[in-house]
C-alpha positions, 0 to 999 in steps of 0.5 A: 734406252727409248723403244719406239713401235709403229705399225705400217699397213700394206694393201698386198694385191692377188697372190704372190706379191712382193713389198719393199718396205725399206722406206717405210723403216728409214722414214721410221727412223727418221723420225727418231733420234735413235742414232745406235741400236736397233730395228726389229721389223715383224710380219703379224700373219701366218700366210705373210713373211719378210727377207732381206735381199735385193730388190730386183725385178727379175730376182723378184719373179724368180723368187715367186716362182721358186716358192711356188715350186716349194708348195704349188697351190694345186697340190693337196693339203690336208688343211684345205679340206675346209669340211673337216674343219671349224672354219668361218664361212669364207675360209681361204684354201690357202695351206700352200701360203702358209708352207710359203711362209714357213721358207721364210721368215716373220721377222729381221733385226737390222742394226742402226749405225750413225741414225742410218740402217746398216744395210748392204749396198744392195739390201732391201727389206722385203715383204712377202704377201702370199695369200693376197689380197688383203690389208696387211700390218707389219710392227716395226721396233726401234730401240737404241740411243 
């Protein structure tokens, strides 16, 4: 059974942002001759995540504002008390983004059938950056026939 790996790059903007990277995987795909199996899609930093949901603008700010609510960047975290800690100069405060990602998730299978993602109707896989910007990569596997 062949596996095939790519690294996709995103340049994620200030903050909380949200990336539908379903395109970039279908194109993936395409490009195979994979026509069952699966892909496994992910996140490679602590402060980034993946879902799958509906790509909907609205949904989208009432999703970044719950996280917000979850872990609000103004509360106090012991992990931003950077004068405690071995860190390199330009360490972000950033333990809010990291209680984010942990909400979420830093990978999604999704299954292959007929060399298509078996996604629902109004399914998108989603990237979240929240810590931005910065330059991102997600791993993408295909395996399958």
């Amino acid at each position: 059974m062949p596996i095939i790996n790519k690294l996709i790059e995103i340049e994620t903007e200030p903050k909380i942002n949200i990336h539908d990277i379903t395109p970039q995987i279908q194109d993936f795909l395409a490009s195979t001759s994979i026509k069952k199996g699966q892909v496994l899609v992910f996140s490679r930093h602590t402060t980034t995540a993946l879902a799958i949901n509906e790509n909907e603008v609205r949904l989208l700010e009432d999703i970044k504002v719950f996280l917000q609510k979850l872990a609000p960047e103004s509360g106090y975290y012991l992990h931003n008390d950077l004068h405690l800690r071995d860190v390199p100069e330009n360490e972000p405060i950033n333990a809010h983004s990291h209680l984010m990602a942990m909400m979420l998730t830093t990978s999604e299978i999704i299954p292959i059938v007929n060399g298509k993602l078996a996604l629902g109707t109004w399914q998108s896989v989603l990237f979240f950056e929240l810590d931005g910007p910065r330059k991102r990569t997600v791993f993408i596997q295909i395996s399958g026939e």
